[in-house]
N, C-alpha and C positions, 0 to 999 in steps of 0.2 A: 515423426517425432512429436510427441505431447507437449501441450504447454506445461508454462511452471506456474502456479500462485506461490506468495511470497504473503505471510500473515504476519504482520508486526502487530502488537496489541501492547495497552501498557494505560496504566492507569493514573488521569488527569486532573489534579485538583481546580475547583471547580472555578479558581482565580485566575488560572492559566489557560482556561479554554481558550481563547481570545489569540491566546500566542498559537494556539495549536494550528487556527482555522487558520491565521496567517500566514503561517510560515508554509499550511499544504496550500491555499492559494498560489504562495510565491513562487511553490514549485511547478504549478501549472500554467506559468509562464514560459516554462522550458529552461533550458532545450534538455531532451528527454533522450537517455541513451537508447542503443538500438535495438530493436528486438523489443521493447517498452510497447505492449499493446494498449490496457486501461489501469487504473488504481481507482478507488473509491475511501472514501475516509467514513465510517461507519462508529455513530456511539449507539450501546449498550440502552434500548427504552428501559430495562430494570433498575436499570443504577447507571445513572446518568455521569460517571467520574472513569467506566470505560468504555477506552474508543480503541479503535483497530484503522489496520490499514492495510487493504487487501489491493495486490497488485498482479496484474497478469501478466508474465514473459511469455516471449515466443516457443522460447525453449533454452534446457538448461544451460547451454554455450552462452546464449545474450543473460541470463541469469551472472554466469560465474566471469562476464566480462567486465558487469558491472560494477561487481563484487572487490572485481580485481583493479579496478581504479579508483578506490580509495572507500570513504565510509559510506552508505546506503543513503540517499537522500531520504528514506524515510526513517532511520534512524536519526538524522539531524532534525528532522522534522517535530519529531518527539522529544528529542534533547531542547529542541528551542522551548519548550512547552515548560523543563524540567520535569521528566520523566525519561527511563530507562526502559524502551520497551523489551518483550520476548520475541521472537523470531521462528516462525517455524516454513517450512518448505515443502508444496506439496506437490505432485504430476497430477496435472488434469487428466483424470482416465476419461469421461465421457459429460457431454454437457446436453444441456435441451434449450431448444430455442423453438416459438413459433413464428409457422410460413409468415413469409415475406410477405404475401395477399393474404394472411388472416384478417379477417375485419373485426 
């Protein structure tokens, strides 16, 4: 079974950064549902007003688990910021990573 990324993106006036970092800090205190591999919170070097927020599920079951208990903490994430992000859903078909003992 593939993983899932989860891309929430959505664009942050440059007043409310501050709520935005907080609020993905706070969520990095946990506790993080299951199947929740990594999230990363990513702004835009072109245009510094968007940011994304890319998350790995295990797969689409811990995905639509999540889904199914209530509103996406990266969607509150972004509301706390006041912004309305987009959402899109992808299957990780193949990934690259180097060896362990690369130096």
């Amino acid at each position: 079974m593939n993983q899932i990324v989860t891309v929430l993106e959505a664009c942050v006036a440059a007043e409310r950064v501050a709520d935005l970092q907080a609020a993905y800090a706070e969520a990095g205190a946990g506790p993080f549902p299951p199947g929740f591999i990594r999230s990363t919170l990513l702004q835009l070097k072109a245009d510094a007003t968007q940011w994304r927020i890319e998350t790995i599920w295990q797969s689409h079951d811990a995905l639509a688990a999540m889904r199914g208990a209530g509103k996406p903490r990266g969607v509150q994430i972004f509301e706390a910021a006041g912004a309305n992000p987009s959402v899109a859903i992808y299957e990780a078909i193949a990934s690259l990573e180097p060896p362990t003992d690369a130096a």
